[in-house]
C-alpha positions in Angstrom: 184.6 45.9 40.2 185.6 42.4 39.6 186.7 39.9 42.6 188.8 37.4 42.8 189.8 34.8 45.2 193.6 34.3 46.6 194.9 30.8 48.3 197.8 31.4 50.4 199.8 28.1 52.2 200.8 29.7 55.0 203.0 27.7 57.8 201.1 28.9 60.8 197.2 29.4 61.3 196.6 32.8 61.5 194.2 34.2 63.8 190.7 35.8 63.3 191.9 38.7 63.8 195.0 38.6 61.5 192.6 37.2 58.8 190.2 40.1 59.3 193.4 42.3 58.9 194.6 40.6 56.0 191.0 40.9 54.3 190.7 44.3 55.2 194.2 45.3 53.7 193.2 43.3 50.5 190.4 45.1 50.5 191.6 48.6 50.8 194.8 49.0 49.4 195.8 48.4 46.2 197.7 45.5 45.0 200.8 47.4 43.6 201.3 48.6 47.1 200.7 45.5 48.9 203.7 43.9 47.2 205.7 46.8 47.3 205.2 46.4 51.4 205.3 42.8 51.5 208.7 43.4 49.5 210.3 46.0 52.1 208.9 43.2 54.6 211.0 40.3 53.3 213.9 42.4 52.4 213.9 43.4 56.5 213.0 40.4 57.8 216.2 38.8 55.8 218.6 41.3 57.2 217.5 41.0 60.7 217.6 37.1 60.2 221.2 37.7 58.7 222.3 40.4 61.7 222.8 43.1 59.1 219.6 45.3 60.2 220.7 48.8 60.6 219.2 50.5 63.7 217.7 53.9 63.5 219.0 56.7 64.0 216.7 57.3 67.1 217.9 54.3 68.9 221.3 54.7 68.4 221.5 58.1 69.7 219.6 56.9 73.1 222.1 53.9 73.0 224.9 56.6 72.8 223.5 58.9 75.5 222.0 56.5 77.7 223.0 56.7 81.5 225.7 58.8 80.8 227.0 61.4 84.0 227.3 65.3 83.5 230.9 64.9 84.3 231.1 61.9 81.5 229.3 64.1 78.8 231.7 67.3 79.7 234.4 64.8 78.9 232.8 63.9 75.5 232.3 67.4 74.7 236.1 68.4 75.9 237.8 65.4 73.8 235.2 66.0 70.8 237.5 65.4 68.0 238.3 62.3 69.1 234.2 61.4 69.7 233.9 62.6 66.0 236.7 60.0 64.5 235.2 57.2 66.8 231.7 58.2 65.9 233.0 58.3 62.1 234.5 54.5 62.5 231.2 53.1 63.5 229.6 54.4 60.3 227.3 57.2 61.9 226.2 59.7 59.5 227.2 63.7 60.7 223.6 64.4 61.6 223.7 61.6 63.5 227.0 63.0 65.3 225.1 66.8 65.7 222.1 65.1 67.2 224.5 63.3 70.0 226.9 66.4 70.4 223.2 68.4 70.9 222.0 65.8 73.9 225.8 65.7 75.5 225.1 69.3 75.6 222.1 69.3 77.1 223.6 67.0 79.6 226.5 68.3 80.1 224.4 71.1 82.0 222.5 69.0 84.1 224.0 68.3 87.4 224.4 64.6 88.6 223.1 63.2 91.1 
């Protein structure tokens, strides 16, 4: 296997340990996949510099359940349609919407404190 030598001008110094990392992924993975990372990694890092990042679908299910009451998840539940056309506006997908009816339910059954 031949070896060949890379320069990078990099802005910062990177650490020992992120140079042992780098070497090692060099190392180990194969170039194709290596720049199809590095381009996923600058097509994120451009949206979240730009604002545009899309959260997943995790956090924006706790974000949409967090700290909420029995009483104010029974009133989600009771006025549903009207969760669904708000949910809709904001661009959620409908599993998105199933997965937050499912935790209102679950709440919904829980007595507050």
């Amino acid at each position: 296997m031949e070896k060949f030598e890379l320069k990078l001008s990099i802005v910062k110094k990177p650490t020992d340990s992120q140079t042992k990392k780098l070497q090692e992924y060099f190392n180990e993975i194969p170039m194709e996949e290596i720049l199809a990372g590095l381009y996923f990694a600058k097509s994120r890092w451009k949206a979240k510099d730009a604002g545009v990042l899309k959260v997943g679908r995790k956090s924006i299910i706790k974000k949409e359940v967090h700290s909420i009451t029995s009483e104010q998840a029974q009133w989600r539940l009771k006025n549903w349609k009207m969760m669904i056309a708000n949910y809709r506006r904001l661009g959620y997908s409908y599993p998105t919407i199933s997965r937050i009816k499912k935790l209102l339910i679950d709440l919904s059954k829980k007595k507050s404190r």
